[in-house]
DSSP file (Angstrom, degrees, kcal/mol; ACC not computed):
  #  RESIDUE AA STRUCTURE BP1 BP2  ACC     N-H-->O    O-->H-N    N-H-->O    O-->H-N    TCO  KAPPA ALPHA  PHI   PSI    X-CA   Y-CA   Z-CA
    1    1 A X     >        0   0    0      0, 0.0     4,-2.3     0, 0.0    98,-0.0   0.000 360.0 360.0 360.0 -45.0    0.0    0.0    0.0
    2    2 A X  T  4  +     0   0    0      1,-0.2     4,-0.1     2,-0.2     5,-0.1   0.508 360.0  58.7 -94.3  19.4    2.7    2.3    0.9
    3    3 A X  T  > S+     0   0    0      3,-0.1     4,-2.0     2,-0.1    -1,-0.2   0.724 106.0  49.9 -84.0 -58.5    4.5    1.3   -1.8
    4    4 A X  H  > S+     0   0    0      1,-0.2     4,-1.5     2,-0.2    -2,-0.2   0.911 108.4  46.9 -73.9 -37.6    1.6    2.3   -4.2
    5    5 A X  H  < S+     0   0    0     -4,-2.3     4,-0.5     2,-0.1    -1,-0.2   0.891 104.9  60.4 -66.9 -28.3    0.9    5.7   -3.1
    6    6 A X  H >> S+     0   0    0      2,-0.2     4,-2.0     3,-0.1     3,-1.4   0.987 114.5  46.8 -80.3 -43.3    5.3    6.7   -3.1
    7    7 A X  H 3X>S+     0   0    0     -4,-2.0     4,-3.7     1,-0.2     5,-0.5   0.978 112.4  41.3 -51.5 -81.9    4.6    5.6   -7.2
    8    8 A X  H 3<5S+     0   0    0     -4,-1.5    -1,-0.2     2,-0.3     4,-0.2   0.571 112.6  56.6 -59.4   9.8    1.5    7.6   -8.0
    9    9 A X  H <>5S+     0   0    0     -3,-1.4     4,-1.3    -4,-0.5    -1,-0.2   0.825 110.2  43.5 -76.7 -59.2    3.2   10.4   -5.9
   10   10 A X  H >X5S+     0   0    0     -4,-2.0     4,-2.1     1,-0.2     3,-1.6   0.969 118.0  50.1 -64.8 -55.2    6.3   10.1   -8.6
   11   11 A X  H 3X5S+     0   0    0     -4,-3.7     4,-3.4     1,-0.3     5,-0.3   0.972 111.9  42.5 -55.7 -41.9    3.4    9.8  -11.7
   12   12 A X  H 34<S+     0   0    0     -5,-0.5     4,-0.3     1,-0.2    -1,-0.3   0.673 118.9  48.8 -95.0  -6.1    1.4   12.9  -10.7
   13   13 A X  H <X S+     0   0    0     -3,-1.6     4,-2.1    -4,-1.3    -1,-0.2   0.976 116.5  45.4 -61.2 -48.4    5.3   14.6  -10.1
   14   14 A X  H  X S+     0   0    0     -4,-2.1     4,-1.5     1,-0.3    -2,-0.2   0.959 115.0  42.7 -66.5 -55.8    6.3   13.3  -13.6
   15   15 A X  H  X S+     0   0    0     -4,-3.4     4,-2.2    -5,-0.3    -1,-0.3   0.810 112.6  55.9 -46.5 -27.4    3.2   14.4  -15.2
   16   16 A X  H  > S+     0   0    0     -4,-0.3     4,-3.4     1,-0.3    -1,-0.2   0.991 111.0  42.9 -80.4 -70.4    3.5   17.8  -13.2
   17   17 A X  H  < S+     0   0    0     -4,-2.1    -1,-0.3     2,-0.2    -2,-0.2   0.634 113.9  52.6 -65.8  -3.7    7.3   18.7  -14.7
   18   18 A X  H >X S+     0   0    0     -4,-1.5     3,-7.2    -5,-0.2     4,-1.2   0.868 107.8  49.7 -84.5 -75.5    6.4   17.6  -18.4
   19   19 A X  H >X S+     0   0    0     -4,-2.2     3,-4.2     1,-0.3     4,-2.7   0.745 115.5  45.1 -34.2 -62.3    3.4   19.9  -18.3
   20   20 A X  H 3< S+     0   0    0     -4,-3.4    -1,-0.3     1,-0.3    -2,-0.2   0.405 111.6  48.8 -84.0  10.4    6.0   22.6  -17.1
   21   21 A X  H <4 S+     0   0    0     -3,-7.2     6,-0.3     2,-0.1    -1,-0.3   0.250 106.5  56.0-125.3  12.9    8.7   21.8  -19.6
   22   22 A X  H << S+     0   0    0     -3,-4.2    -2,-0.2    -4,-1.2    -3,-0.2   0.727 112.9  48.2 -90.3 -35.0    5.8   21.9  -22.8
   23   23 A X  S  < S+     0   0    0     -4,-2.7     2,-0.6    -5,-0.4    -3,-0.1   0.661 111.3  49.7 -90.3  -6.4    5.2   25.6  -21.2
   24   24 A X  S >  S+     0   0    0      3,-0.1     3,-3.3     1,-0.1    -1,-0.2  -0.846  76.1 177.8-124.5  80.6    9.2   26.3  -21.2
   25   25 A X  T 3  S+     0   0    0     -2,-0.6    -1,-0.1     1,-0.3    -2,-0.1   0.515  79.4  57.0 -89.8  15.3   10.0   25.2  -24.9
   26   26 A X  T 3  S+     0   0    0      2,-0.1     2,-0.3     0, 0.0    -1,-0.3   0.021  96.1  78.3-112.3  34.6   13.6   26.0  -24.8
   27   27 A X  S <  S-     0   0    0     -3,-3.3     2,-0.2    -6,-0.3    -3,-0.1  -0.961  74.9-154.8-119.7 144.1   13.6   23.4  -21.7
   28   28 A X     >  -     0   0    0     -2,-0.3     4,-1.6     1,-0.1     3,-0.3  -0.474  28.4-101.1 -91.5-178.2   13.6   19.7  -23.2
   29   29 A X  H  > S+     0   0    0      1,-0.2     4,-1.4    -2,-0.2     3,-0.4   0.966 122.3  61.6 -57.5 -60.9   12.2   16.7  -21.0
   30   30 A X  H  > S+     0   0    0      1,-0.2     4,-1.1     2,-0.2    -1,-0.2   0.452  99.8  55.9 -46.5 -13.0   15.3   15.5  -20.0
   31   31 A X  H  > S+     0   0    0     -3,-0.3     4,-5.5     2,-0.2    -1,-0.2   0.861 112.9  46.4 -62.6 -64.3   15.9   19.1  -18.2
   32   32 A X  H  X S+     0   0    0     -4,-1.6     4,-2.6    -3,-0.4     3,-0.3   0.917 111.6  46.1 -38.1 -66.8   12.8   18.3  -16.5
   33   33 A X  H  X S+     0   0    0     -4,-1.4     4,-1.1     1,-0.3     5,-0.3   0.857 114.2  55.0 -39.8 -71.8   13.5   14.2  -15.3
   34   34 A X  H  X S+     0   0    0     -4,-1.1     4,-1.7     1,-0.3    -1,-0.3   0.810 109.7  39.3 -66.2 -35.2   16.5   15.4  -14.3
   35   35 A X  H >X S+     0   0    0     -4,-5.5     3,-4.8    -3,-0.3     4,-1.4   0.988 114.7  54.9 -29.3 -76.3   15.0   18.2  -12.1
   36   36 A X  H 3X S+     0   0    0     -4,-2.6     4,-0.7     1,-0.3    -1,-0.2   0.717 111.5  42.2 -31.5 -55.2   12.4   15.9  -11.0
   37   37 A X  H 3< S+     0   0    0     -4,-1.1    -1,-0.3     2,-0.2    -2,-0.2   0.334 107.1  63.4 -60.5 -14.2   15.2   13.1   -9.8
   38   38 A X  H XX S+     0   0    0     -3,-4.8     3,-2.3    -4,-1.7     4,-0.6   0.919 109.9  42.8 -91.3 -85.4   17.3   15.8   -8.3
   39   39 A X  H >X S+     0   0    0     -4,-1.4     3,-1.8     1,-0.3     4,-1.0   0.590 106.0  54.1   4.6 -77.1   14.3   16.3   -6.1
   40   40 A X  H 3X S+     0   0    0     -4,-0.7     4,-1.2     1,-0.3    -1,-0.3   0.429 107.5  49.3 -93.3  18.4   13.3   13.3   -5.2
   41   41 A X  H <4 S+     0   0    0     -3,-2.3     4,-0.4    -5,-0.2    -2,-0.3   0.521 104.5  59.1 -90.7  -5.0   16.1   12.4   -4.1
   42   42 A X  H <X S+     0   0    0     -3,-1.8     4,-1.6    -4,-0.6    -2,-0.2   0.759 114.8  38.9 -86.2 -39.1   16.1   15.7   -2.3
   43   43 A X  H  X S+     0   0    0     -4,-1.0     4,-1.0     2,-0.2    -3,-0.2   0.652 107.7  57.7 -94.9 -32.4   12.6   14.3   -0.5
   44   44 A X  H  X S+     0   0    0     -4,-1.2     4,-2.4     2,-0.2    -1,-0.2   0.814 113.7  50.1 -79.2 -34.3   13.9   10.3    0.0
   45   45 A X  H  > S+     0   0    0     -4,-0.4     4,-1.7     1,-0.2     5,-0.2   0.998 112.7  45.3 -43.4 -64.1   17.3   12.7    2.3
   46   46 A X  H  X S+     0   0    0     -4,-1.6     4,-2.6     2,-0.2    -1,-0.2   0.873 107.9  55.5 -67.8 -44.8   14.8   14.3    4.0
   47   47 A X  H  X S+     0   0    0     -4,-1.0     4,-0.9     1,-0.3     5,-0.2   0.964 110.7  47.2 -38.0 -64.7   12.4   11.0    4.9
   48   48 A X  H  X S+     0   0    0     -4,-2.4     4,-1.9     1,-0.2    -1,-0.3   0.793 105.4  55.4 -80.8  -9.5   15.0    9.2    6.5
   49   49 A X  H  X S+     0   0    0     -4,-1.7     4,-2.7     2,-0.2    -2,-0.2   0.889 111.2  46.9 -66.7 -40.2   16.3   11.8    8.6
   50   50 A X  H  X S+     0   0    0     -4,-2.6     4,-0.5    -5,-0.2    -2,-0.2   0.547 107.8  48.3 -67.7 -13.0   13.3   12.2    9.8
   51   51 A X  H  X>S+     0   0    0     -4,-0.9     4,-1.9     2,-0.2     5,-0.5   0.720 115.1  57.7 -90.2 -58.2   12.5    8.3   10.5
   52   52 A X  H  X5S+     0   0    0     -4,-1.9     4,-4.3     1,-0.3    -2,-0.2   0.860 112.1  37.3 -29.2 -61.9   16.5    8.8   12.2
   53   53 A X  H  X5S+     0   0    0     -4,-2.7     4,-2.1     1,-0.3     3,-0.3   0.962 116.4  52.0 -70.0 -47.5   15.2   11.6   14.6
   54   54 A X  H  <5S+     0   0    0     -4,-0.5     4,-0.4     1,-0.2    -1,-0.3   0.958 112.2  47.4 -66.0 -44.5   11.8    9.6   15.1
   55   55 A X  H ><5S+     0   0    0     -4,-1.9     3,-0.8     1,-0.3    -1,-0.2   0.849 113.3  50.1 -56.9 -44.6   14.0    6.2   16.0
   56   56 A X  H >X<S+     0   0    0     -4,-4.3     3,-2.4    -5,-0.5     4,-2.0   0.988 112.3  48.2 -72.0 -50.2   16.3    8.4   18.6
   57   57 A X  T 3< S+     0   0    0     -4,-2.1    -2,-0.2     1,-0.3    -1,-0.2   0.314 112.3  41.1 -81.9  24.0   13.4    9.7   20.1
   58   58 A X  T <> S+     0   0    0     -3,-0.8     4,-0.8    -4,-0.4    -1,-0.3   0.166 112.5  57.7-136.7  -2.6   11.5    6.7   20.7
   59   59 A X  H <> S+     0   0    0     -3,-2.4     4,-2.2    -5,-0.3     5,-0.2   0.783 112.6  49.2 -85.6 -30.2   15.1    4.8   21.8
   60   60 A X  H  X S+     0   0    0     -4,-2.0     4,-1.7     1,-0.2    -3,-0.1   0.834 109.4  51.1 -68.7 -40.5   14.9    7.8   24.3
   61   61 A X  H  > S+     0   0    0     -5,-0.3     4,-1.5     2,-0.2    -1,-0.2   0.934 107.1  45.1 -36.0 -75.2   11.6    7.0   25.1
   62   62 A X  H  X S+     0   0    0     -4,-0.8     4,-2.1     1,-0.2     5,-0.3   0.874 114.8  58.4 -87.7 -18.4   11.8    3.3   25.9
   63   63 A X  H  X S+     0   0    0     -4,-2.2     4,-3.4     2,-0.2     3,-0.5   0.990 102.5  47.2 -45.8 -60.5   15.1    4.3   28.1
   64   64 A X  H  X S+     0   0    0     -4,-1.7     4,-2.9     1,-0.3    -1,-0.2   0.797 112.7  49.5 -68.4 -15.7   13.9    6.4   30.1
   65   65 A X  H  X S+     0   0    0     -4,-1.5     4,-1.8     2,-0.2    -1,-0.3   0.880 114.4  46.9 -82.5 -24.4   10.8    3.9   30.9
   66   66 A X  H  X>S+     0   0    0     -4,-2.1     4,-3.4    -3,-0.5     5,-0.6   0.976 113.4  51.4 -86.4 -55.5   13.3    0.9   31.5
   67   67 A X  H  X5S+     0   0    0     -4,-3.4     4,-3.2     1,-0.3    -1,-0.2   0.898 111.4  42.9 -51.6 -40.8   15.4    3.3   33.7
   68   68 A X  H  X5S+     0   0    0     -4,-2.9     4,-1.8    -5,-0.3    -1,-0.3   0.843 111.6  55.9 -86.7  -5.1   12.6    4.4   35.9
   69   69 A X  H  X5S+     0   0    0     -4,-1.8     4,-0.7    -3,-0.3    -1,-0.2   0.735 109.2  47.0 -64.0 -16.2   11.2    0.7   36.1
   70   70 A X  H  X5S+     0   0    0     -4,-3.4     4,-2.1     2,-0.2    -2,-0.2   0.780 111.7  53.2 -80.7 -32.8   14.8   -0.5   37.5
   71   71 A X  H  X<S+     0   0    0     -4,-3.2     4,-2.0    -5,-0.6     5,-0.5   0.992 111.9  42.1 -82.0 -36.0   14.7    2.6   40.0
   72   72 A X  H  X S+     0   0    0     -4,-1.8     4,-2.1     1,-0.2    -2,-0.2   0.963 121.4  45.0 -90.4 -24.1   11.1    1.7   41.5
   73   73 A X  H  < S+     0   0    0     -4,-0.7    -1,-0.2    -5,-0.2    -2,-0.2   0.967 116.2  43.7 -45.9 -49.9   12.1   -2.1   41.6
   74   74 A X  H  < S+     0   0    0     -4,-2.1    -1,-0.2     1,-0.2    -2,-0.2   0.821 120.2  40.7 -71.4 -32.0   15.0   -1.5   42.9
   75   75 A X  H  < S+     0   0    0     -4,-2.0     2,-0.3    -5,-0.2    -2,-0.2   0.722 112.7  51.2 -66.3 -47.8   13.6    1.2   45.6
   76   76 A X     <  -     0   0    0     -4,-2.1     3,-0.1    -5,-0.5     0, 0.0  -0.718  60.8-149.4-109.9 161.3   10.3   -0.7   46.7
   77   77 A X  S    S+     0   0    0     -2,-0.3     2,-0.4     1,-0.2    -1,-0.2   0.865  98.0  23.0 -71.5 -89.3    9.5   -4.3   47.9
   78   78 A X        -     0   0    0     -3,-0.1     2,-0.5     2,-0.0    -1,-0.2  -0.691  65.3-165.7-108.1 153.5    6.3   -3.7   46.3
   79   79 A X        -     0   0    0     -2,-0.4     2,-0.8    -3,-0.1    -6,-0.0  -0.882   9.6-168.0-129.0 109.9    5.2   -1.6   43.7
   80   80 A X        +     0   0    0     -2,-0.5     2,-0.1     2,-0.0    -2,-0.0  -0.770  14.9 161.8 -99.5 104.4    1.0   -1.0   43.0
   81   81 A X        -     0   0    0     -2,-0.8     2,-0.4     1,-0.1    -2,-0.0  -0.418  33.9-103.9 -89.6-174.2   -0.4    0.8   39.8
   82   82 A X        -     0   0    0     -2,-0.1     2,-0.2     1,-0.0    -1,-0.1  -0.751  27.2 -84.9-120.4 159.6   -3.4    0.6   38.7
   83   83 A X        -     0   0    0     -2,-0.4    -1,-0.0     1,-0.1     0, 0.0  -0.390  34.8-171.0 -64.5 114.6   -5.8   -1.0   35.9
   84   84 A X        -     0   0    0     -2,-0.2    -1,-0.1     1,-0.0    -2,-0.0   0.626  16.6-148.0 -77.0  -4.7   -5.4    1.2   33.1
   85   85 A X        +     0   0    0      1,-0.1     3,-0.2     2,-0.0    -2,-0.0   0.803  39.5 151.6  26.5  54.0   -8.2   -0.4   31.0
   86   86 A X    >>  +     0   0    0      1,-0.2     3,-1.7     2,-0.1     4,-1.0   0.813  59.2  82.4 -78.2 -17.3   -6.9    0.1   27.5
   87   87 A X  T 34 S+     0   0    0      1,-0.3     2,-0.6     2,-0.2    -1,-0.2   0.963  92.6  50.9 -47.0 -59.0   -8.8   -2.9   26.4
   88   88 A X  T 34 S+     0   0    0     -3,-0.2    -1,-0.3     1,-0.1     2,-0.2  -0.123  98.5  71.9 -72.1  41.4  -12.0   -0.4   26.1
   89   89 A X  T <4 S+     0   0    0     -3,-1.7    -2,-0.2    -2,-0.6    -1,-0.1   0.705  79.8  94.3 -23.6-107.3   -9.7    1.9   24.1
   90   90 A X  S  < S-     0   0    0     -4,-1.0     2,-0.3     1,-0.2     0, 0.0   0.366  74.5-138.0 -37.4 134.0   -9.9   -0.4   21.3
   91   91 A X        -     0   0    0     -3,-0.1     2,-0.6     1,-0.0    -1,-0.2  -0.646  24.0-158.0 -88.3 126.0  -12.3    0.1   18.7
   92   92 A X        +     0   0    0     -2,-0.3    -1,-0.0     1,-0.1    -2,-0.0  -0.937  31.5 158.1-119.6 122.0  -13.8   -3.6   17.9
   93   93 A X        -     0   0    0     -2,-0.6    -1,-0.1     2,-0.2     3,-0.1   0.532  49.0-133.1 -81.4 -20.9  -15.2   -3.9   14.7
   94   94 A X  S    S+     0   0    0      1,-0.1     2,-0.3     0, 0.0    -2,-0.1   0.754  80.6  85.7  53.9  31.3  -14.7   -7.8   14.9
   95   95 A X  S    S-     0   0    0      0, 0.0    -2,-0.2     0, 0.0    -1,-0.1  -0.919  79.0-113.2-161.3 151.0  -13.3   -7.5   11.4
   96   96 A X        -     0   0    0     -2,-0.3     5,-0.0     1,-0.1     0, 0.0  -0.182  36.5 -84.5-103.1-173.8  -10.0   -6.8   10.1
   97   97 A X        -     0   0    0      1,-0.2     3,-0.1     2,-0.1    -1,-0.1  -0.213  37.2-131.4 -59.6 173.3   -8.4   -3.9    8.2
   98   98 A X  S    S+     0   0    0      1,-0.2    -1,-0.2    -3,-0.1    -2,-0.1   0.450 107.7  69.9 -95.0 -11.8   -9.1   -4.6    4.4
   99   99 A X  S    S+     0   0    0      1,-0.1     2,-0.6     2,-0.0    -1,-0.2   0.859  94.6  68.8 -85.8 -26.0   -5.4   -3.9    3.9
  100  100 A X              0   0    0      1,-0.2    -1,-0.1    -3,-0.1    -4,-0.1  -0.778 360.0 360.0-104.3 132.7   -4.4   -7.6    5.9
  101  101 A X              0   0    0     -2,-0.6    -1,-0.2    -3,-0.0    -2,-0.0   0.353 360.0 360.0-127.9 360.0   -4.9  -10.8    4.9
């Protein structure tokens, strides 16, 4: 699925820089593509820097929960929370997304 939308993103680019290199006639196509590829290669940089920073902050994340479950372990004899009930948080439809099979 997300496979098929990053394509018909790249179709509706291509189509987008053809249009705008028929309106430029002393730009050929190959001006354009190259643009275009300049680009999204500008946009695949930017993606994964942004998956990087999401990945550090979510290593940052599960640290700081590990750390403060070793300090109340380590601190208490017993330790009581409470029922969070997330079960009624989930929406049941009793049927699954259309995307898994």
């Amino acid at each position: 699925l997300k496979h098929e939308s990053a394509a018909r993103a790249r179709r509706v680019k291509l189509k987008f820089f053809i249009k705008r290199a028929e309106r430029q006639p002393g730009r050929s196509i190959a001006a354009a593509m190259a643009e275009l590829e300049k680009l999204s290669k500008r946009l695949r940089k930017a993606q994964r820097a942004v998956e990087r920073r999401k990945a550090r902050v979510r290593g940052w994340v599960t640290q700081m929960h590990r750390a403060y479950a070793h300090w109340l372990l380590s601190e208490f004899d017993t330790v009581i929370y409470p029922y969070f009930g997330t079960q009624s948080m989930v929406r049941k439809s009793g049927k699954l997304h259309p995307a898994v099979k």
